[in-house]
C-alpha positions in Angstrom: 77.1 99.6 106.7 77.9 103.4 105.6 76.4 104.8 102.6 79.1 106.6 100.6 79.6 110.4 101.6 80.2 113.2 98.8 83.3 114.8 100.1 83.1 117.6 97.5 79.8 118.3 98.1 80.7 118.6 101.6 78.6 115.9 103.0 79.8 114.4 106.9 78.3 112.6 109.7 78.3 115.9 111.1 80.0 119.5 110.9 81.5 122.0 113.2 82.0 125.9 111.5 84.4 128.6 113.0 86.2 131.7 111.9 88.9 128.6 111.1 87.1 127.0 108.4 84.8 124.2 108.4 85.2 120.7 109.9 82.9 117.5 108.6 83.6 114.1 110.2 83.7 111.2 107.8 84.2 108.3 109.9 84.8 107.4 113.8 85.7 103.9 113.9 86.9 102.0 116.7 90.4 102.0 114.4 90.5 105.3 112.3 88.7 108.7 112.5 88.8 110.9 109.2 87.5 114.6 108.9 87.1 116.6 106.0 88.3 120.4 106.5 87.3 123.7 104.4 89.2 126.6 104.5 87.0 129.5 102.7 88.0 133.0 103.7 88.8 131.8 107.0 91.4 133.3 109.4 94.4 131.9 110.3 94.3 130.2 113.5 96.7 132.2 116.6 97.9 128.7 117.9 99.4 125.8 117.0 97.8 122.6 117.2 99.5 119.0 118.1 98.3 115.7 117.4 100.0 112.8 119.9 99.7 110.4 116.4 100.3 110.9 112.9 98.3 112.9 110.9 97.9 111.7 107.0 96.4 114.6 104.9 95.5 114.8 101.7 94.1 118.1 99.4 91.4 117.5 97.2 91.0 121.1 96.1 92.8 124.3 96.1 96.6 124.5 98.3 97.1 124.2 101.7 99.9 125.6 103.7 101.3 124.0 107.0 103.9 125.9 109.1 105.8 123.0 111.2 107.6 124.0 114.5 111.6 123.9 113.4 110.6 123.7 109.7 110.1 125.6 106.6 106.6 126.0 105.5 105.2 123.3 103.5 102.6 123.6 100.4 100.9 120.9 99.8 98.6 120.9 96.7 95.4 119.2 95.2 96.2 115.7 94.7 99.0 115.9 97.0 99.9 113.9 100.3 101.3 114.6 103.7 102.2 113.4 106.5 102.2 115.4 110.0 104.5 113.6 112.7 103.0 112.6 116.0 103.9 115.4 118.3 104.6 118.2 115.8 103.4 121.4 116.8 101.6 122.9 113.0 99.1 125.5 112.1 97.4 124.7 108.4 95.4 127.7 106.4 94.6 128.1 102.6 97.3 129.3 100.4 97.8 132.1 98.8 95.1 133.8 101.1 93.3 135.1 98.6 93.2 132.3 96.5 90.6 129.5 96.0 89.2 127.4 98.8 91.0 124.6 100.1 89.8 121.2 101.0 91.7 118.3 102.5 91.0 115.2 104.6 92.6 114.4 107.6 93.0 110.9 109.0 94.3 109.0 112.3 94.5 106.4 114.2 90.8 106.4 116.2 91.4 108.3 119.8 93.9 110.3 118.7 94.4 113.3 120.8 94.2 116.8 119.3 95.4 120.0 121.3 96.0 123.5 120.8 99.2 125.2 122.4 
């Protein structure tokens, strides 16, 4: 059995920091995987990622901004949900830049395949 994890403390399994922004992995179940993700002064990533399932994310602090291949650009805010079609090339970053940070969780179906382009 899991002990409960402090998401806004930034607690994970484990973690993974880049110029990006911060990754923490909640779970990694035979079923679901789920990740916390920080974006703090981070750059904006040069490529586009893809994820061959659907990608539920939800903000728990600060706005996030997704740019979707043929699509405008979406905000989604704290307490906000969104989904990311399987196969949709995206590229997420805080928003406004200089704004607070922005965390979110991100959740799949367990071996889910995540690429950059």
């Amino acid at each position: 059995m899991m002990d409960p994890l402090d998401v806004t403390a930034l607690q994970a399994l484990s973690r993974q920091d880049s110029t990006y922004g911060a990754v923490g992995v909640l779970h990694d179940g035979p079923d679901l995987q789920a990740w916390w993700i920080w974006k703090d002064h981070e750059e904006v990533e040069p490529t586009e990622s893809v994820m061959d399932h659907d990608d539920l994310l939800f903000v728990v602090r600060g706005t996030l901004r997704l740019e979707l291949e043929d699509r405008d650009p979406v905000i989604v805010r704290a307490g906000e949900l969104f989904v990311i079609p399987a196969g949709t090339p995206f590229r997420g970053y805080r928003w406004p830049r200089d704004g607070e940070p922005c965390l979110f969780l991100a959740v799949t179906a367990a071996g889910a395949t995540f690429t950059r382009r």
